[in-house]
LOMITOR-58866 format. One line per field, with one value per residue (C-alpha): y, x, z; residue number from 1; residue in one letter. Coordinates in Angstrom, 3 decimals, always signed. Each point is the difference from the previous one (the first is absolute). Layout:
<recs>
v: (Y ...) .
u: (X ...) .
w: (Z ...) .
resi: (NUM ...) .
resn: (a ...) .
</recs>
This chain:
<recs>
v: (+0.000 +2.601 -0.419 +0.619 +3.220 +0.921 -0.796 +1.927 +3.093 -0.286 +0.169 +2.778 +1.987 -0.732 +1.409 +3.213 +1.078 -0.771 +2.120 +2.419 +0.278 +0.861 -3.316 -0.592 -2.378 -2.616 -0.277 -0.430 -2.983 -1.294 -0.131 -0.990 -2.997 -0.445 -0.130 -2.475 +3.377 +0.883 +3.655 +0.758 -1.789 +1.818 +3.193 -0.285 -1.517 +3.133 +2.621 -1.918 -0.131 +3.680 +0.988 -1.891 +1.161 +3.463 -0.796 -1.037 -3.613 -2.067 -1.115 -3.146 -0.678 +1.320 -1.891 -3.530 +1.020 +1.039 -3.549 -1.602 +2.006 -0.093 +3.428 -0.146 +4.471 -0.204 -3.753 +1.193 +3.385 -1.646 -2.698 +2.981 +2.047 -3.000 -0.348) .
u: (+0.000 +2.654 +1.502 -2.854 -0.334 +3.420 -0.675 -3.306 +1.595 +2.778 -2.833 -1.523 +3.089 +1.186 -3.590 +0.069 +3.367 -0.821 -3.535 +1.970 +2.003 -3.515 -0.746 -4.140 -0.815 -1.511 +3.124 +2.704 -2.292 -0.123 +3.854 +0.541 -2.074 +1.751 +3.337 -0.202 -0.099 +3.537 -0.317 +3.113 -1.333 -3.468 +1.607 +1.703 -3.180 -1.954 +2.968 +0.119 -3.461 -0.846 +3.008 -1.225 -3.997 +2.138 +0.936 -3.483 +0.002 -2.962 -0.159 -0.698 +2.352 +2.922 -1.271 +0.177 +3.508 +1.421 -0.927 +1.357 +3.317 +0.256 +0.294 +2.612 -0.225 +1.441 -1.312 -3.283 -0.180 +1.019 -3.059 -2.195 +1.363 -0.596 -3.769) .
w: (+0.000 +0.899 -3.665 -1.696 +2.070 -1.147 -3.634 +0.463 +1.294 -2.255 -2.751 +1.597 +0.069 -3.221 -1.525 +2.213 -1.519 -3.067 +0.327 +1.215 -3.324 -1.441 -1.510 +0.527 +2.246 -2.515 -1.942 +3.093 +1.287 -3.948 -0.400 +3.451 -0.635 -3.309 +1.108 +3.216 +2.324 -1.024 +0.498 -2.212 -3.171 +0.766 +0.334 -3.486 -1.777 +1.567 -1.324 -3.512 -0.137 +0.597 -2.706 -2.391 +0.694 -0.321 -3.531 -0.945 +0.014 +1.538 +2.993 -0.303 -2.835 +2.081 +2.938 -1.890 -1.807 +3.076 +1.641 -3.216 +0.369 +3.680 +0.140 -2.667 -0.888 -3.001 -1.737 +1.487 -1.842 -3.076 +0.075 +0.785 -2.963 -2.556 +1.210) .
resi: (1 2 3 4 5 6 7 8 9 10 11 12 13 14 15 16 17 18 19 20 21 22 23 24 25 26 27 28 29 30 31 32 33 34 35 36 37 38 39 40 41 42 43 44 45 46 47 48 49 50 51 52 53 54 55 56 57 58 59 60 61 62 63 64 65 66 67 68 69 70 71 72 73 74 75 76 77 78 79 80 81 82 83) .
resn: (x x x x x x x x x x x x x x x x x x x x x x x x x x x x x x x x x x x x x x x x x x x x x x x x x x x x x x x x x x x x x x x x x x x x x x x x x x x x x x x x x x x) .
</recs>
């Protein structure tokens, strides 16, 4: 029980500093969920994927190329572009 409390508040933590990066609330708990709670890999999905919405693309064409590239910046733009 006490490590699930852990792993709770560690999830809890993890989403408040990314909401307070101004990510909405929907999308931290999406790419939290996405990436086994591994607030670094969420944090870089959120940047990439708010670039990218930036540029234009849609979002849920960058959101399935950036799973496909792992977050890969570069590889991912490129599959975006040839869309």
């Amino acid at each position: 029980p006490g490590c699930l409390l852990l792993q709770l508040l560690s999830y809890l933590g993890a989403c408040d500093r990314l909401l307070k990066q101004g990510y909405e609330e929907g999308q931290v708990e999406e790419a939290m969920e996405m990436f086994q709670y591994s607030e670094k890999k969420a944090a870089e999905f959120l940047r990439l994927l708010a670039q990218f919405n930036d540029m234009g693309f849609q979002q849920n064409e960058i959101k399935e190329v950036l799973l496909l590239c792992g977050n890969e910046r570069e590889k991912a733009l490129e599959e975006l572009v040839m869309k």
